[in-house]
C-alpha positions in Angstrom: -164.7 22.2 -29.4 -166.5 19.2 -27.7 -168.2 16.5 -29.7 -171.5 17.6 -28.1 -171.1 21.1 -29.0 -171.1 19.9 -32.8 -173.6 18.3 -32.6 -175.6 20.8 -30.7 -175.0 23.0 -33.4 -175.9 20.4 -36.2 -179.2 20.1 -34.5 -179.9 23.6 -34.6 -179.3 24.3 -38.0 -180.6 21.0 -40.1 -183.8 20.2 -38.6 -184.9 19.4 -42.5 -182.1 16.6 -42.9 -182.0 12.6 -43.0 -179.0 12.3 -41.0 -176.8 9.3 -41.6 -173.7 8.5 -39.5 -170.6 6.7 -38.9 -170.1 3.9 -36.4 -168.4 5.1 -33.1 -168.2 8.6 -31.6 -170.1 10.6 -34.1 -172.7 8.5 -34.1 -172.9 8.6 -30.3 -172.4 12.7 -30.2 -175.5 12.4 -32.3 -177.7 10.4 -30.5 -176.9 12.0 -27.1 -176.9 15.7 -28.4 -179.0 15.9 -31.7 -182.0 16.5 -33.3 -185.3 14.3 -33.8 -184.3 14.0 -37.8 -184.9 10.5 -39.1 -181.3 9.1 -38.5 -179.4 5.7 -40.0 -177.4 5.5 -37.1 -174.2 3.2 -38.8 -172.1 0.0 -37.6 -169.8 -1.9 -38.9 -167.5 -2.1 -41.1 -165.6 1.2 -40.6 -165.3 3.0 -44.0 -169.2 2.0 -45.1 -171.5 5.2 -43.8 -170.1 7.4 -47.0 -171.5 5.2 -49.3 -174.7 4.2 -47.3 -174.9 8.4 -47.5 -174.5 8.3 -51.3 -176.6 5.6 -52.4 -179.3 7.0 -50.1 -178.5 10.8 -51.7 -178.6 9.1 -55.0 -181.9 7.0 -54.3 -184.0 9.8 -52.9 -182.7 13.0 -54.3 -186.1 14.7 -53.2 -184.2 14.5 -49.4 -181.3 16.3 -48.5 -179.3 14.1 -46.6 -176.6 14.8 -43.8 -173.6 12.6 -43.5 -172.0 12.7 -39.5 -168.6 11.2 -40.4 -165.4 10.5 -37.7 -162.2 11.0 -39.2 -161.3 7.0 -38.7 -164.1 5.9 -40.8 -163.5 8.2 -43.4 -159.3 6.8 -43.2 -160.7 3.8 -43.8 -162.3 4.0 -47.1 -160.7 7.5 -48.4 -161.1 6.4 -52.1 -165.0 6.7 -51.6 -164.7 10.7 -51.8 -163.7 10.2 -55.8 -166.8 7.7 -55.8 -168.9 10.8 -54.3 -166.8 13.6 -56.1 -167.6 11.7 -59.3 -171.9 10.6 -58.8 -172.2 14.4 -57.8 -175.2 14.6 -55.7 -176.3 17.5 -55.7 -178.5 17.0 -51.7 -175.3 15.6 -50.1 -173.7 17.4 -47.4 -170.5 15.9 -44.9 -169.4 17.1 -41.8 -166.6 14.9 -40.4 -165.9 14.9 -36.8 -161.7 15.1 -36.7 -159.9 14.2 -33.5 -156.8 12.3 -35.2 -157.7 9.2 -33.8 -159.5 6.2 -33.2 -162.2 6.6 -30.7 -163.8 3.0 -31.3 -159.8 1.3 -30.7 -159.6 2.7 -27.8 -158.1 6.0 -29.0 -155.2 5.0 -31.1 -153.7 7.7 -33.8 -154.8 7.7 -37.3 -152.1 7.3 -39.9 -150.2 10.8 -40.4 -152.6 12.6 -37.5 -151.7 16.0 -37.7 -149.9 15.9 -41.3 -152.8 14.9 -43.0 -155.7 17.3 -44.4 -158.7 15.7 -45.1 -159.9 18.9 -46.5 -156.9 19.3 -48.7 -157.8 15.2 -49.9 -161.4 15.7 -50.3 -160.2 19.1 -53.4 -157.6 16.9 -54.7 -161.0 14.1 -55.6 -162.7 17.0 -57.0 -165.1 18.2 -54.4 -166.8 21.5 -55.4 -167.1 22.9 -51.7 -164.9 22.2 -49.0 -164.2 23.7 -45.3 -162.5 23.1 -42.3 -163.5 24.6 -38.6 -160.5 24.8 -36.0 -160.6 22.8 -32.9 -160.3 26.6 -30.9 -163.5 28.1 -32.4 -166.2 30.1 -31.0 -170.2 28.8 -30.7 -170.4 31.6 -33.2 -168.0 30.6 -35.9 -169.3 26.7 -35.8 -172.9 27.7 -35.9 -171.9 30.2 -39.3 -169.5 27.3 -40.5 -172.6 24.6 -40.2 -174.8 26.5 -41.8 -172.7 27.5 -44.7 -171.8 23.7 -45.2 -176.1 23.4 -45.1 -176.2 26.6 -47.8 -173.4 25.8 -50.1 -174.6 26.8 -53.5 -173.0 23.6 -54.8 -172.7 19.7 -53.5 -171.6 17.4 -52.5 -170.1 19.4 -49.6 -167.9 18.9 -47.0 -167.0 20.6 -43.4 -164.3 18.8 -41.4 -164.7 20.1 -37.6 -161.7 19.9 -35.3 -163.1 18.5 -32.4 -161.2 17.9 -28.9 -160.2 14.2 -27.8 -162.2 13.0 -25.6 -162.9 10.2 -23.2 -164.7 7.3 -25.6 -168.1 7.0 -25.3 -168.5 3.5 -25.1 -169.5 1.2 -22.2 -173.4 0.4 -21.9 -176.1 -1.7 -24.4 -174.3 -2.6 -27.1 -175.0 -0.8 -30.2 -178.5 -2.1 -33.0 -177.6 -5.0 -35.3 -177.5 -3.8 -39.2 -181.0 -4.8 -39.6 -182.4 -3.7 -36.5 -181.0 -0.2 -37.1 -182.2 -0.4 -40.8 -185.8 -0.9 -39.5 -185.3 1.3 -36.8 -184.3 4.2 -39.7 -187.3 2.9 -42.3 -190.0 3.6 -39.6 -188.3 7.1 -38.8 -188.5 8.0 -42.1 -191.5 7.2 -42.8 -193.3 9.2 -39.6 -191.1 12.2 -40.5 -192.2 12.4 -44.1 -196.2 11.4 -43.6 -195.9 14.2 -40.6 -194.3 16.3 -43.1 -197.1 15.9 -45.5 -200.0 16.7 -43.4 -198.4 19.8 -41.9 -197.3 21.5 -45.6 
């Protein structure tokens, strides 16, 4: 499946999520093929969006919060799925975008690509809910694999997506500074709830 297709799908069934995600090619997906959610659209260092997604899960647990991860980042700070496993928030959902590489490097293989399951690591930390979606998949089978990930009866929970390798997405405006993005996100957040307010 195509990066664009998750997050197509991701759109579709989580209007009622914060979205947070990675630096590079999820991020990107996101932006050009998402939603309107209120979104914390991540930069560097690699391996930091998981726990931006927990103390944010952990801060506002009246939220439910989405967590748009690439494969690399997660590499990059594996030992933050124990810190997750063990804070246990209960409105913290993961879908990691897995192509077995380095988009950002210029497409370079992560350690043990195609050995490794990220699934298998995220049980072995003590995850309550975990899933994987093939690369090969139908529309079908992703939409009803999202929204299980968005209806598991326990969190945190995680979906890792196969997705296909694909040209990287970078060229262009370079991405927000750290604060601009963080002011960027506070002022999203802030017309998402108030408009949630008035309308319920």
């Amino acid at each position: 499946m195509k990066r664009a297709e998750l997050a197509a799908a991701i759109a579709a069934a989580a209007p009622n999520h914060v979205i947070i995600t990675s630096l590079g090619s999820a991020g990107r997906a996101w932006r050009d093929h998402g939603g309107p959610n209120p979104t914390f659209f991540g930069s560097d260092p690699m391996g930091a969006a998981p726990g931006l997604a927990l103390g944010a899960a952990l801060a506002r647990p009246d939220l439910q919060f989405l967590l748009l991860e690439g494969d690399g980042d997660l590499v990059m700070n594996l030992g933050v799925l124990l810190a997750i496993a063990d804070a246990e928030p209960g409105n913290l959902r993961v879908i990691v975008f897995h192509n077995g590489r380095y988009e950002t490097g210029g497409g370079q293989p992560l350690a043990a690509a195609g050995r490794a399951d990220l699934g298998a690591v995220a049980l072995g930390t003590g995850w309550p809910w975990v899933r994987t979606i093939e690369r090969a998949s139908s529309g079908a089978t992703l939409r009803a694999a999202v929204e299980a990930l968005l209806a598991a009866p326990v969190a945190p929970a995680l979906l890792v997506a196969e997705v296909d390798a694909e040209d990287s997405p970078y060229g262009g405006p370079g991405e927000l500074s750290g604060v601009e993005a963080r002011v960027r996100f506070q002022e999203q957040l802030r017309n998402w709830e108030s408009r949630r307010e008035h309308a319920g």
